[in-house]
C-alpha positions as a Markdown table, in Angstrom:
| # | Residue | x | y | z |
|---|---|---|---|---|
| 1 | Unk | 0.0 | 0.0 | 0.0 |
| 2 | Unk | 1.2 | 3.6 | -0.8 |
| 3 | Unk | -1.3 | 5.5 | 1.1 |
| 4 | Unk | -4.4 | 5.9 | 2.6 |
| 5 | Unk | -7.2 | 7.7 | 3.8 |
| 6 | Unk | -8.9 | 5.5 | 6.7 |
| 7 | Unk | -12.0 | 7.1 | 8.7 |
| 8 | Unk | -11.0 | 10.8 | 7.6 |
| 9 | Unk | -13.0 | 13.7 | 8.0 |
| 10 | Unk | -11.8 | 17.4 | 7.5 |
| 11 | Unk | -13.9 | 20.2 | 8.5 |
| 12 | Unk | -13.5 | 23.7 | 7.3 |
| 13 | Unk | -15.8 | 25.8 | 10.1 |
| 14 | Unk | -19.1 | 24.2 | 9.4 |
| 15 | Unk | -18.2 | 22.3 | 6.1 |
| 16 | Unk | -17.2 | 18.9 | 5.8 |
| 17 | Unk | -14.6 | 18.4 | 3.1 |
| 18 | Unk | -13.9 | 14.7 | 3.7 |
| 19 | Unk | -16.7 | 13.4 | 5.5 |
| 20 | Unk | -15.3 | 9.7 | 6.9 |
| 21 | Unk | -13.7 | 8.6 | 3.9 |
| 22 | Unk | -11.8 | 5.5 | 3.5 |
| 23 | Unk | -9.3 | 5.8 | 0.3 |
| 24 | Unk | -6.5 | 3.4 | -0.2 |
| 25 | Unk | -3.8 | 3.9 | -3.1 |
| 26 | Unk | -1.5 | 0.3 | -4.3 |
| 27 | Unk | 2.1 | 0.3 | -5.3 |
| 28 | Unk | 2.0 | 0.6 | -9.0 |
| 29 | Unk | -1.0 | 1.8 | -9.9 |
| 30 | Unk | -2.7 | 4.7 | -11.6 |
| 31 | Unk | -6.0 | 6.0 | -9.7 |
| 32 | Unk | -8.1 | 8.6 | -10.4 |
| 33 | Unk | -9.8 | 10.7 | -8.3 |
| 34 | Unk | -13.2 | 12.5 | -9.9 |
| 35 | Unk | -15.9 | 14.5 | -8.7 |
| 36 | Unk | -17.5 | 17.8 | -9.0 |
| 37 | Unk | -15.7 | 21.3 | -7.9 |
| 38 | Unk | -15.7 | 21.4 | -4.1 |
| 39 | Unk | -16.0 | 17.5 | -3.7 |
| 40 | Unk | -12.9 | 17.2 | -1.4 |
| 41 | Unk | -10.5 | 15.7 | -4.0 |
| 42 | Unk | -7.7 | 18.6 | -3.3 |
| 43 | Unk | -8.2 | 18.2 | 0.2 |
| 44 | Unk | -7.4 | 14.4 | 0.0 |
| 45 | Unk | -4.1 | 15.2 | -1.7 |
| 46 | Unk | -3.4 | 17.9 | 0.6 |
| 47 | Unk | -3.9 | 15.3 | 3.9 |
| 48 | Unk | -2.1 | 12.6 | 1.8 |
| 49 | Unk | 1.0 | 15.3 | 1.7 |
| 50 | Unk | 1.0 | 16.2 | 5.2 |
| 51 | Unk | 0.1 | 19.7 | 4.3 |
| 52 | Unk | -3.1 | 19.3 | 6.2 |
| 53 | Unk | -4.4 | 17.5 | 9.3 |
| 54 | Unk | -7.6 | 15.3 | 10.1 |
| 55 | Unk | -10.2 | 15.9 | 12.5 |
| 56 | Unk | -10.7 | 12.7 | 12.6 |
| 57 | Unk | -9.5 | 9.1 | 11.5 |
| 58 | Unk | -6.2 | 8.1 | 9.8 |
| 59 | Unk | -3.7 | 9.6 | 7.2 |
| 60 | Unk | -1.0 | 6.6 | 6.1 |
| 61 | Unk | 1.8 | 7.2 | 3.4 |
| 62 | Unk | 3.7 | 4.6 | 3.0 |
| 63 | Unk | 2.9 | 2.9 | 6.1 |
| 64 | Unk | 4.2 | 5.5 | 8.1 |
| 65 | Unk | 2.5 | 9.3 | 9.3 |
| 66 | Unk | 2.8 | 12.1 | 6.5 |
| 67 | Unk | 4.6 | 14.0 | 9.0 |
| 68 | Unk | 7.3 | 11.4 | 8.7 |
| 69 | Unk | 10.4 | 13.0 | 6.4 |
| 70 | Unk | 11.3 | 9.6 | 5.2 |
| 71 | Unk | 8.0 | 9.2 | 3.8 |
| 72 | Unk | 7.6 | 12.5 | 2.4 |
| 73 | Unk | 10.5 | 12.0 | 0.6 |
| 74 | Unk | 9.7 | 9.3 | -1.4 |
| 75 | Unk | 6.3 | 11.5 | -2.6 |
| 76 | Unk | 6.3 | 14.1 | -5.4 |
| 77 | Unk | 3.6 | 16.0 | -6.0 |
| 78 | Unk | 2.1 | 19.0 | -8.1 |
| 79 | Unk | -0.2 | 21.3 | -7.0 |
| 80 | Unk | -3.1 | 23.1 | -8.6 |
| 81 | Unk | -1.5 | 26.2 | -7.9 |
| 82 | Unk | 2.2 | 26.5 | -8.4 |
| 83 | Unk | 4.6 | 29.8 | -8.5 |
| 84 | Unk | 8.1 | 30.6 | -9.5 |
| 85 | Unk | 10.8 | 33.2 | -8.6 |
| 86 | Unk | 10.4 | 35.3 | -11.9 |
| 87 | Unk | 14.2 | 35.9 | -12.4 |
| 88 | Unk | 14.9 | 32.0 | -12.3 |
| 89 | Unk | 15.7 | 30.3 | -15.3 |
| 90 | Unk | 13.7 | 27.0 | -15.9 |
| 91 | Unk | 17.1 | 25.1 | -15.7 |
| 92 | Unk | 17.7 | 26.6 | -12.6 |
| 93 | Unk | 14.3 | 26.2 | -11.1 |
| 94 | Unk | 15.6 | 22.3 | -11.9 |
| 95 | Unk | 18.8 | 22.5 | -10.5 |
| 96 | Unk | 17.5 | 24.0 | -6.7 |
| 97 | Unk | 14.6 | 21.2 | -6.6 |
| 98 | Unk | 16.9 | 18.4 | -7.6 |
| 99 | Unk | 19.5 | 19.7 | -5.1 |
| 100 | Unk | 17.1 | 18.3 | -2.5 |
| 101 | Unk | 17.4 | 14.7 | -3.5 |
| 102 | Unk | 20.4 | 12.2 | -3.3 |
| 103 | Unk | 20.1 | 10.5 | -6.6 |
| 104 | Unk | 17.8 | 13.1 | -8.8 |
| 105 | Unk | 16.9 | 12.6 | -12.5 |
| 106 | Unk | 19.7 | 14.2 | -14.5 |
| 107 | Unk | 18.7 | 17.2 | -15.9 |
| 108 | Unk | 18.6 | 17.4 | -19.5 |
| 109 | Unk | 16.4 | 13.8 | -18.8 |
| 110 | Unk | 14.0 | 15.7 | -17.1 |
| 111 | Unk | 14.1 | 18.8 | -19.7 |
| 112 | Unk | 13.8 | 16.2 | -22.9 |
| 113 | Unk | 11.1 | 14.0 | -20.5 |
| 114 | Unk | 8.7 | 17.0 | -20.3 |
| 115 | Unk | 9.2 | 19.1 | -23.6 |
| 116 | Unk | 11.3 | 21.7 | -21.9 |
| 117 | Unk | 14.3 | 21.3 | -23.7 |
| 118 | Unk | 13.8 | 24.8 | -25.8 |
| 119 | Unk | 13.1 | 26.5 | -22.8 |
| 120 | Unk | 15.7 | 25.6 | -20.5 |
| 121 | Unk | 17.2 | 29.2 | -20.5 |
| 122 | Unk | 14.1 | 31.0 | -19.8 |
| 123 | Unk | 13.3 | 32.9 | -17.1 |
| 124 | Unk | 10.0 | 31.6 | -15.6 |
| 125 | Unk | 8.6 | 35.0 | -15.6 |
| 126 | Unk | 8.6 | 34.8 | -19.4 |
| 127 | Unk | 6.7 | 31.3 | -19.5 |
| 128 | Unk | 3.0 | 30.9 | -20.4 |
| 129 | Unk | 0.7 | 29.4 | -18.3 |
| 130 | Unk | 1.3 | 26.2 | -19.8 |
| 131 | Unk | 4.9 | 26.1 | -20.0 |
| 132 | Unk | 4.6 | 26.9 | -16.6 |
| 133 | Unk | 2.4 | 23.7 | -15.5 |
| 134 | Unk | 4.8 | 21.6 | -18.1 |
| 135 | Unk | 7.8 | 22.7 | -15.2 |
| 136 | Unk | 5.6 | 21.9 | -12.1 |
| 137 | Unk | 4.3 | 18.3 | -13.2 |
| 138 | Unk | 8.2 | 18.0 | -14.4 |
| 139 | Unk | 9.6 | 18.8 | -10.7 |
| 140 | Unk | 7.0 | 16.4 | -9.5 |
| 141 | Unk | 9.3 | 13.5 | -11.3 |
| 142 | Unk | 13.3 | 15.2 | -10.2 |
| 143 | Unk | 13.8 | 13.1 | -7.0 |
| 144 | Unk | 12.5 | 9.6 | -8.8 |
| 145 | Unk | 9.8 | 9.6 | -6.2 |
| 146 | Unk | 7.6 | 5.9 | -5.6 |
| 147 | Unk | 4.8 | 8.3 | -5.8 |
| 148 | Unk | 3.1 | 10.9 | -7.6 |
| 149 | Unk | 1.0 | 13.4 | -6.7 |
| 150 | Unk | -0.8 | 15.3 | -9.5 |
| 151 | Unk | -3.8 | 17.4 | -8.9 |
| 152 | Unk | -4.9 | 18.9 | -12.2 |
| 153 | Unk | -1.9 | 18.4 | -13.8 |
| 154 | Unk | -2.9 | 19.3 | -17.1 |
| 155 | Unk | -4.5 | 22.4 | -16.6 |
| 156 | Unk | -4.2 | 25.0 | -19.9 |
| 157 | Unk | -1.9 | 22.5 | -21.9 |
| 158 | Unk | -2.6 | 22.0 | -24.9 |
| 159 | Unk | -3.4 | 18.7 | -27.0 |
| 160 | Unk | -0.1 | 17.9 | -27.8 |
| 161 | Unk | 1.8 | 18.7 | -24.6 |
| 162 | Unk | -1.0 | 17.3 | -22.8 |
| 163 | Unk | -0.3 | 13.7 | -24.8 |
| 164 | Unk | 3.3 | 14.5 | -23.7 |
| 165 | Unk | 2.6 | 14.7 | -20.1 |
| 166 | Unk | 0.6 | 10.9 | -20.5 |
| 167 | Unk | 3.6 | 9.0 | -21.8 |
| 168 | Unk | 5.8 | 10.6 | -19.1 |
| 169 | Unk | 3.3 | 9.3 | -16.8 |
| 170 | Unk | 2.8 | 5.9 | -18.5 |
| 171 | Unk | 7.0 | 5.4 | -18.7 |
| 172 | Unk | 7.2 | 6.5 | -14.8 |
| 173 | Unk | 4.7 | 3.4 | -14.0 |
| 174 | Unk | 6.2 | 0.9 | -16.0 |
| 175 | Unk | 9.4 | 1.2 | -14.2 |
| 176 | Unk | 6.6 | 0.4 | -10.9 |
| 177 | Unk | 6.0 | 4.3 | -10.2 |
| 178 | Unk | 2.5 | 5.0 | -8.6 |
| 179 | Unk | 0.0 | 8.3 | -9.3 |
| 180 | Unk | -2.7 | 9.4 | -7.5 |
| 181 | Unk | -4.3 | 12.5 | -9.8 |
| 182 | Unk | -6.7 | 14.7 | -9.9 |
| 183 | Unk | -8.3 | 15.3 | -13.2 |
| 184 | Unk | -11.6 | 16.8 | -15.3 |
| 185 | Unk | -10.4 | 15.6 | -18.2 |
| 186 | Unk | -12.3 | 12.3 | -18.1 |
| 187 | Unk | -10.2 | 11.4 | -21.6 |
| 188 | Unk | -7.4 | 11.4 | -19.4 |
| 189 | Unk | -8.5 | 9.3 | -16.7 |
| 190 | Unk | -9.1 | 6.7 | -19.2 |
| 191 | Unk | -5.9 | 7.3 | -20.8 |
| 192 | Unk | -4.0 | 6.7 | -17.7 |
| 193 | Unk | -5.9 | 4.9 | -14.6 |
| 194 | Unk | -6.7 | 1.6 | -14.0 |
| 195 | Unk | -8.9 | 2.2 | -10.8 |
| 196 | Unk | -11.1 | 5.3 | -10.5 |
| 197 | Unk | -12.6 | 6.9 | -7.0 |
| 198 | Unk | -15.5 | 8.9 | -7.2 |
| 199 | Unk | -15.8 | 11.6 | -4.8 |
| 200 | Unk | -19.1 | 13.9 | -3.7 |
| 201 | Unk | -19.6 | 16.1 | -1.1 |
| 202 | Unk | -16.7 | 14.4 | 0.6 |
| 203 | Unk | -17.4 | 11.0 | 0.5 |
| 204 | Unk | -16.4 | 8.3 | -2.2 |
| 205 | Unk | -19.7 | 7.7 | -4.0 |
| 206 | Unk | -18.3 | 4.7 | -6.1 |
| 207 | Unk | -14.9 | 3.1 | -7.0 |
| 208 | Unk | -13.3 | 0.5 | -9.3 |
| 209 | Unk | -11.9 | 0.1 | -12.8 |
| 210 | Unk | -13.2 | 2.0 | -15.6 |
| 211 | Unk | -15.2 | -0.7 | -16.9 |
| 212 | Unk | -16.5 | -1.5 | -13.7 |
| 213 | Unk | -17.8 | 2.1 | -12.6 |
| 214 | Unk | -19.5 | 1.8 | -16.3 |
| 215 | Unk | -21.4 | -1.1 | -15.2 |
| 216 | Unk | -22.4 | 0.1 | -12.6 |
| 217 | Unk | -25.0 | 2.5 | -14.5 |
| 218 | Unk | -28.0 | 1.4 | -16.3 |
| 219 | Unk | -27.7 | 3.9 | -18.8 |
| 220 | Unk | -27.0 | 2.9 | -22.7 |
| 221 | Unk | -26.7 | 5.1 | -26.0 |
| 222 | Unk | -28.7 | 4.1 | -28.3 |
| 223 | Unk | -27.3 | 4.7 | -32.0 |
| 224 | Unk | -29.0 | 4.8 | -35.3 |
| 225 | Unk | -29.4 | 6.6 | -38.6 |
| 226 | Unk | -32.9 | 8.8 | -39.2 |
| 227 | Unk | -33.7 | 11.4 | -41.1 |
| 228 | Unk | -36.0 | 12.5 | -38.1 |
| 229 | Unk | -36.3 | 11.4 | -34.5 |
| 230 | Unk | -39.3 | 9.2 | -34.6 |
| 231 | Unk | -42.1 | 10.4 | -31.7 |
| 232 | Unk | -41.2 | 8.6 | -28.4 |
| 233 | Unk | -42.3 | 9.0 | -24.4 |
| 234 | Unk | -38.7 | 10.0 | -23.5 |
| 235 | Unk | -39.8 | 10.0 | -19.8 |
| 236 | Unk | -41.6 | 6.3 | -19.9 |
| 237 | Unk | -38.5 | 5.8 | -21.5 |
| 238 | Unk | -36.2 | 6.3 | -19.1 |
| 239 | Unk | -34.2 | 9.4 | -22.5 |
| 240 | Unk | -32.4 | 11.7 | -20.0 |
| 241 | Unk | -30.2 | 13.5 | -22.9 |
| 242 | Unk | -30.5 | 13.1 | -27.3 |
| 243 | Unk | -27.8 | 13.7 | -29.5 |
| 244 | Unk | -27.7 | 15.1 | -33.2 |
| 245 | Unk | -25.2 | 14.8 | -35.5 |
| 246 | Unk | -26.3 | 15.6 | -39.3 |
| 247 | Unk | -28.7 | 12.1 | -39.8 |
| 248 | Unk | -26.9 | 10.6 | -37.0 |
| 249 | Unk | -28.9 | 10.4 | -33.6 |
| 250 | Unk | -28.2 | 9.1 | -30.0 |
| 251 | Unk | -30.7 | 8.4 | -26.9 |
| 252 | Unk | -28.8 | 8.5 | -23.6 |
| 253 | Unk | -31.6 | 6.1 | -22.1 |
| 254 | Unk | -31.8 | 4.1 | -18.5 |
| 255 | Unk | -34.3 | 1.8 | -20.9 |
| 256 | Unk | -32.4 | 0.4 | -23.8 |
| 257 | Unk | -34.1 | -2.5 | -24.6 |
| 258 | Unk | -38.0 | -0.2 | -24.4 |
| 259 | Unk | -36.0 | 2.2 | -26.3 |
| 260 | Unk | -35.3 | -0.1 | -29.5 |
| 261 | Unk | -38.7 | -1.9 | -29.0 |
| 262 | Unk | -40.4 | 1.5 | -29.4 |
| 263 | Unk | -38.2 | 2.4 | -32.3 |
| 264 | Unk | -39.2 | -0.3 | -34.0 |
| 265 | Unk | -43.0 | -0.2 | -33.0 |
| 266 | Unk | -43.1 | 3.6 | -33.9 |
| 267 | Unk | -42.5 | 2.4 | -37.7 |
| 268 | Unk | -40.6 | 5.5 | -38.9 |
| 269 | Unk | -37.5 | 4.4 | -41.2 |
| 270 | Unk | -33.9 | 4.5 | -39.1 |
| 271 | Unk | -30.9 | 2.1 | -40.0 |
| 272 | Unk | -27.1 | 1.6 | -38.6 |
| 273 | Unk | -28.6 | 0.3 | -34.6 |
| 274 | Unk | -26.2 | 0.5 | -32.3 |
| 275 | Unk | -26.8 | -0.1 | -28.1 |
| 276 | Unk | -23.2 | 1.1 | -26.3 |
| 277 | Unk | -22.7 | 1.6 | -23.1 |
| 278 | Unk | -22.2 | 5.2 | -21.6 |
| 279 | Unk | -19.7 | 7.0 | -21.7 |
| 280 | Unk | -17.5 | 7.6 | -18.3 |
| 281 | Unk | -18.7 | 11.3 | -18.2 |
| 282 | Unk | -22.5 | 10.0 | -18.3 |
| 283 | Unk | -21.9 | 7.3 | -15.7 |
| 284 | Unk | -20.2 | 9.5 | -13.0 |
| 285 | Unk | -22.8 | 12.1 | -13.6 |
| 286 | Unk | -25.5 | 9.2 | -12.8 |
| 287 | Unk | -23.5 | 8.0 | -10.0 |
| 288 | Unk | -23.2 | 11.7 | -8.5 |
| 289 | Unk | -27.0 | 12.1 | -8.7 |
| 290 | Unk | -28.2 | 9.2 | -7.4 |
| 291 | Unk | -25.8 | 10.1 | -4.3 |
| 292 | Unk | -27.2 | 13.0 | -4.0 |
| 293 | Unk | -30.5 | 11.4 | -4.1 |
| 294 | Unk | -32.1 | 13.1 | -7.0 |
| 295 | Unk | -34.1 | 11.9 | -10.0 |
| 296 | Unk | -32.0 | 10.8 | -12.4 |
């Protein structure tokens, strides 16, 4: 085990963040934590680090307390919010992190690793935002940490640099590196986890691998070809969203199988059937509401 949440709550005044969560991270693995804004995902990370403290229950990194420097040290991590002395070139923004570390990725590595090559004589000052979260997630990897911490790591990159940042990831945990990260990008959650953790209003609302959290959900798309949509009861139904694309139309529907019978029992022309299952984004926004308790 690489860390853990066990029992943990975290009150700000009134407000549970973390509301007895239990939250357990293996050696070698990718998980993902998702959830809406202000579902306590930051807050988990920031207990993980030691940055924070529980009210109540159990923080574990590496089998020892947070607190504990040998365990910290085996942790990298990157913030959602990060800041650089202005005047520092990138390379030297490298060379005083790496200093901290006994046996730290050589530099130009690290530079060609993360796309940061051409910028190495920069000043940070003169650094987009991007370029900017390209150096943070990079530091996050200078002390060849067991784990990762990444929350929102790729925040304003673009496509490409964004691709960039996965195969550093994906490299790190084939030589057995673990990552705990943060994400909205639900492409990249599938890109790189292999477990997922859903989070609301500070509790984990559903976990497992991708497939499983998919399952987990009734709800299919429904695919065909029409010139129109024929007339259907989308609410006997169970049609909570339609999608149009040209001729080609999808039913986001808790009721596949009624959804096809009807189709077919309506009589208007339609070819190309399909029945998929949902999409991540659609499950976790299922999963989320019927937390929450409301109609789905």
């Amino acid at each position: 085990m690489a860390a853990a949440l066990i029992g943990v709550t975290k009150r700000y005044g009134a407000m549970a963040a973390l509301d007895g969560i239990d939250l357990t991270l293996h050696r070698g693995e990718v998980l993902a934590l998702l959830g809406p804004n202000g579902a306590g995902k930051s807050t988990a990370l920031s207990l993980l680090l030691g940055l924070r403290k529980p009210d109540q229950g159990r923080v574990e990194l590496f089998g020892r307390s947070p607190d504990d420097p040998a365990a910290r040290a085996m942790v990298g991590a990157t913030p959602q919010d990060t800041g650089f002395p202005e005047t520092l070139k990138v390379g030297e923004v490298i060379d005083l992190v790496s200093a901290h570390y006994p046996n730290p990725v050589p530099k130009a590595e690290l530079l060609d690793r993360f796309g940061l090559t051409p910028l190495a004589a920069r000043q940070t000052g003169g650094l987009s935002g991007g370029q900017k979260r390209r150096l943070a997630v990079a530091l996050a990897f200078a002390g060849r940490p067991a784990a990762v911490f990444l929350d929102e790591p790729t925040t304003g990159l673009d496509v490409e640099a964004r691709r960039m940042l996965w195969a550093a990831v994906d490299g790190y945990v084939a030589g057995g590196g673990t990552v705990l990260l943060t994400t909205h990008y639900l492409e990249e959650a599938e890109a790189l986890a292999r477990r997922i953790a859903v989070i609301d209003q500070g509790r984990v609302v559903a976990e497992g691998a991708l497939d499983d959290i998919r399952g987990r959900v009734s709800l299919r798309r429904v695919r065909f070809t029409a010139a129109h949509l024929p007339p259907l009861d989308a609410k006997a139904l169970g049609i909570e969203r339609v999608e149009r694309a040209g001729t080609e139309i999808v039913l986001v529907t808790a009721r596949a199988d009624d959804t096809v019978r009807a189709l077919v029992m309506s009589g208007a022309p339609f070819s190309d059937l399909e029945v998929r299952a949902a999409t991540l984004e659609e499950a976790l926004m299922s999963i989320v509401r019927t937390g929450r308790g409301e109609a789905a």
